[in-house]
N, C-alpha and C positions, 0 to 999 in steps of 0.2 A: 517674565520668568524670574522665581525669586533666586537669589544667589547660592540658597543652599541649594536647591532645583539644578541652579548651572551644575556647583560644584559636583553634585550627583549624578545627573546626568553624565558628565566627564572621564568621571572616575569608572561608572559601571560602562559606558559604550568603548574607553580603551582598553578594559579589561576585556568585556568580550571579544573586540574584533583580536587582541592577541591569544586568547586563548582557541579564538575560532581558526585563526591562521594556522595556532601549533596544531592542533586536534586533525585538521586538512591534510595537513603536513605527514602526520604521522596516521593516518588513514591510508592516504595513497602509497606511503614508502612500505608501512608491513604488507599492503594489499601487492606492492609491484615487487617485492620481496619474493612472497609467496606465488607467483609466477615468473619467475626471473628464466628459472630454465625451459622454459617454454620458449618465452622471451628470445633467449639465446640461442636454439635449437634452430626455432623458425626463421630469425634472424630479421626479427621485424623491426624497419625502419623507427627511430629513434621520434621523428613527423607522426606518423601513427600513432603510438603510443602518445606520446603528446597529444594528439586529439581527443582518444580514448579517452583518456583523464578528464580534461576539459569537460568533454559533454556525461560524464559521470561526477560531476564536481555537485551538479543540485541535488541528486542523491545521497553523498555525501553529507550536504550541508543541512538537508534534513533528518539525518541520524545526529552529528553534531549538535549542530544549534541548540536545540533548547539545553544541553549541561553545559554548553559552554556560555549562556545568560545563565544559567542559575546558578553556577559557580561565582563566577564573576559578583553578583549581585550578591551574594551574602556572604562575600570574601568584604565588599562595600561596606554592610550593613554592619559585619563583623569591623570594621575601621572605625566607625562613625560610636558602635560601644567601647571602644579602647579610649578613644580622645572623647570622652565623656558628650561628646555634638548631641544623641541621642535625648540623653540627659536635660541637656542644655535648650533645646530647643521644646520639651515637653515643658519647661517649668517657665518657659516662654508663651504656651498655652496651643500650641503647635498639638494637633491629633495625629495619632500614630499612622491614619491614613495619610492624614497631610504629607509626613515622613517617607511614605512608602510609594504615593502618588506616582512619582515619577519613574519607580521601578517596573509598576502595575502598568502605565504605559506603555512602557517602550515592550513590554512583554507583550500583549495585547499584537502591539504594532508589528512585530515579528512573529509572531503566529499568522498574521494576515498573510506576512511575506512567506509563512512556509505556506499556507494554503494555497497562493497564489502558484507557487514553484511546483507543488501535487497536481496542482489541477494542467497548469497549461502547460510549463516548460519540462518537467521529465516526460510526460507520452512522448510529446515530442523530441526529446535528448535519446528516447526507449530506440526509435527508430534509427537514431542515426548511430547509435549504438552497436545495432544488431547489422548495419551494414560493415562498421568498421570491424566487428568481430569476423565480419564472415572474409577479410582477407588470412585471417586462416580457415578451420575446420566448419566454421559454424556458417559458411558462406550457406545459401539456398542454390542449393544444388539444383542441377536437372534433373542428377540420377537418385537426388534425395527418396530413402524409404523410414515409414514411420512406422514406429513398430506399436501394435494393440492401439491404435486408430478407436477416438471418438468424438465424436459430434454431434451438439442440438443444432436444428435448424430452425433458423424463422417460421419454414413453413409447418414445425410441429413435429418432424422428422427427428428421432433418436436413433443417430449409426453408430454401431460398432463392426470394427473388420480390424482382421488378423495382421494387418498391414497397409498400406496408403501408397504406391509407386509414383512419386509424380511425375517420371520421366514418361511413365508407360499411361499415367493416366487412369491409374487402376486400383479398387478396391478388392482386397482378395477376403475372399470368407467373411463373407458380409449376413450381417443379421440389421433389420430395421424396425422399427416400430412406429407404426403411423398412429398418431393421437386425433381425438375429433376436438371442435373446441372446447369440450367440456372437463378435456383432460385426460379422457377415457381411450382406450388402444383399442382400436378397432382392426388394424391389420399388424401382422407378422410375414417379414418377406427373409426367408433365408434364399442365400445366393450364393455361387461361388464368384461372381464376380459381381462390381457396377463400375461400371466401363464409361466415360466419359469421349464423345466423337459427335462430328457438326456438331457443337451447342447443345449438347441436351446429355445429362447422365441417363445409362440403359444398364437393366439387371441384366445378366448372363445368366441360363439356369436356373431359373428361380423357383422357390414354392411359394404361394401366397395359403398363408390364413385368414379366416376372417373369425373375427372373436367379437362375442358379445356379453357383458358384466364378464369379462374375462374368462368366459366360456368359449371353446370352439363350437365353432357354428357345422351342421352336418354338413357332408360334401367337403368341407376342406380335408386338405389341401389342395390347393390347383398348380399346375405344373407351367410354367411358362419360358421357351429357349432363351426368348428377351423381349422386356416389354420397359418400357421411357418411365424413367422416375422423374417427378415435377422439382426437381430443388433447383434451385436461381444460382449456388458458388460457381464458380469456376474450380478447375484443381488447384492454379494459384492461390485463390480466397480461400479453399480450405487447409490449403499448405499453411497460412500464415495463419491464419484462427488457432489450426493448431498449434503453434509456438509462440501463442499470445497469451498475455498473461493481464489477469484482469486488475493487477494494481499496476499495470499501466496505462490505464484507460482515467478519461479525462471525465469529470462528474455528469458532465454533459452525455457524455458519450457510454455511463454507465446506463443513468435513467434512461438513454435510447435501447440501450440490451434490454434493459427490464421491462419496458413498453410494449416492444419485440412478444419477450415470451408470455407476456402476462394472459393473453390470450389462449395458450395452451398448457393453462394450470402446471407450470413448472415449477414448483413451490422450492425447492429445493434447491434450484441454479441460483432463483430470482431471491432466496435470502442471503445465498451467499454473495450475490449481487450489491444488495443493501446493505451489507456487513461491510461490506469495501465503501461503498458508499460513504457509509459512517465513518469506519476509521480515517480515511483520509484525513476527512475534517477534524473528527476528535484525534486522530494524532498532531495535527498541524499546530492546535490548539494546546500541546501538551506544556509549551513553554509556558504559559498562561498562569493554567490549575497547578504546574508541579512551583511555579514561584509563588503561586498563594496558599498554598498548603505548607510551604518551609517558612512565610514569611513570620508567622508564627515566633518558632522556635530560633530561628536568625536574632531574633530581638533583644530574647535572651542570652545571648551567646556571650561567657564570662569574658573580662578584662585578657586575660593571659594565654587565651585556646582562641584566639582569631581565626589560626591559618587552620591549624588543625583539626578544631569546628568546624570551619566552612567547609571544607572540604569532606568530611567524615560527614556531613549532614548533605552535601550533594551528596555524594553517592550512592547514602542509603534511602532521598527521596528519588531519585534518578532510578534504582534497583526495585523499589517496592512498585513504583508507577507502571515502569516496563514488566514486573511481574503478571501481576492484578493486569496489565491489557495482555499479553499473551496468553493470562486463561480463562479470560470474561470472554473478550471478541469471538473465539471457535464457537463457544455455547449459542449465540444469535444464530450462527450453521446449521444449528439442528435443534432448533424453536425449544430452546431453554428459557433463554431472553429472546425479549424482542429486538431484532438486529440492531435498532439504535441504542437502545440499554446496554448492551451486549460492548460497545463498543465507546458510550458515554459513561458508565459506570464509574473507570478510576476517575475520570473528569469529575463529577457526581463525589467523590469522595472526597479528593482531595481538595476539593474547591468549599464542601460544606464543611470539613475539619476548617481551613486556613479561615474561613468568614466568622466561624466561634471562636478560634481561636485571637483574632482579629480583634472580636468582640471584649472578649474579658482582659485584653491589655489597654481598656480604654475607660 
């Protein structure tokens, strides 16, 4: 490694891990701020809390992280044009890649690190999470009830009920729709109940339709006291599906949902499937594209507006990035884009702005 490399290297990995420390730092004190009186009320062990944090820390560190390298890095970059080094080393015949090399790495190399932290360790932190939330209100109750109850099911099964009881086991004011593989509804079960006992869910009361091209077929409805619905959950497995949340799920375990429904033309679940899918990665990767779309304008950054600049140029690439993905990614939702587009887009911009702009400082 060459010594301007060390010296680079040094300067941008101390700045970010302090900046990364403050940013932590000041994450969890306005977050445990803005619960204090909860806090105090409940009178939750000072251990707990401490754990809480802990396993919300990789959550954290993926909101932080990438402004806290891209601050750092063109706070650097901004150094290296004050003490003329910039200068200095281009008329030394040094390319402004060469310059920037090391920056472009270690970003790269930290985008792996947030991808790696999305994919395995928050599902799993998500869990241990929602245990230690639940030594207060949010514990999984027995007598837990869930209010407007719904769920797809593997087997093709779209429910909605008025309520979910898991103490009792009970779905109240139940409507279902059974799909064929083609993706087409072929029955309509209204219920007042589906009652879960031995192993098997059973409608209470039910009507059955049967529809065809979304027509009722003569003769319906049919009247049944209680007849076995085939779905495989348990009330447990559907208590927790429904309080799961799909950017907690691991990439692997995405494309397994998507596999799941793809056979009952779910277009709808299965892109907003994909659109998580996407983001993950194209968020993980945001350290990347938002350092090569500023590295640009970092270069230029005057003699006497170092700190200034750097900083006023994070936050306005850090603000436009996070823009532009909060209102591309919903559009892949509802087949604007296509969910990877949808969700690669600001990547896609910022990344071809920073490569011309790259281009014409050379």
């Amino acid at each position: 490694m060459r010594i301007i490399d060390r010296y680079i290297f040094k300067q941008v990995t101390s700045g970010y891990v302090l900046l990364l420390v403050a940013f932590l730092f000041l994450y969890v004190i306005i977050d445990a701020s803005s619960q204090l009186q909860d806090i105090l009320k409940d009178k939750i062990p000072f251990l707990i809390i401490l754990k809480y944090y802990l396993f919300f820390l990789p959550q954290i560190f993926i909101v932080v992280s990438p402004f806290s390298f891209l601050l750092s890095s063109l706070y650097c970059i901004g150094v290296l044009n004050k003490d003329n080094e910039i200068i200095s080393l281009r008329t030394q015949g040094m390319s402004v890649l060469g310059i920037a090399q090391v920056f472009i790495v270690l970003a790269i190399f930290l985008s792996f690190v947030s991808l790696f932290l999305e994919d395995q360790i928050i599902p799993q932190s998500y869990g241990q999470l929602k245990q230690i939330r639940g030594y207060k209100e949010l514990k999984l109750k027995e007598d837990e009830i869930v209010e407007k109850f719904a769920f797809y099911s593997s087997e093709g099964y779209v429910v909605f009920a008025r309520d979910f009881n898991l103490s009792q086991r009970t779905l109240n004011n139940v409507n279902v729709f059974v799909q064929d593989e083609k993706g087409n509804i072929t029955h309509e079960i209204i219920a007042e109940k589906l009652v879960y006992r031995a192993g098997s869910w059973n409608f209470i009361n039910a009507s059955f339709y049967m529809l065809v091209e979304n027509r009722l077929m003569p003769g319906s409805p049919s009247f049944m006291e209680e007849r076995e619905l085939d779905l495989s959950d348990t009330p447990r497995e559907l208590f927790e599906k429904s309080n799961m949340r799909w950017q907690d799920l691991s990439l692997k375990d995405i494309q397994n949902q998507i596999s799941k429904l793809a056979a009952w033309k779910a277009r709808k679940i299965i892109n907003s499937l994909r659109v998580e899918f996407h983001r993950k990665i194209a968020l993980s990767f945001s350290t990347f594209f938002m350092l090569l779309g500023s590295l640009p304008f970092a270069l230029k950054i005057k003699k006497r507006q170092v700190g200034l600049s750097s900083l006023g140029l994070a936050f306005f690439t850090g603000f436009l990035y996070y823009v532009m993905f909060s209102l591309s990614s919903p559009l892949g939702k509802v087949d604007f884009f296509f969910p990877w587009l949808s969700c690669w887009l600001p990547n896609v911009f910022f990344g071809i702005s920073g490569a011309v702009g790259l281009y014409t400082l050379t």
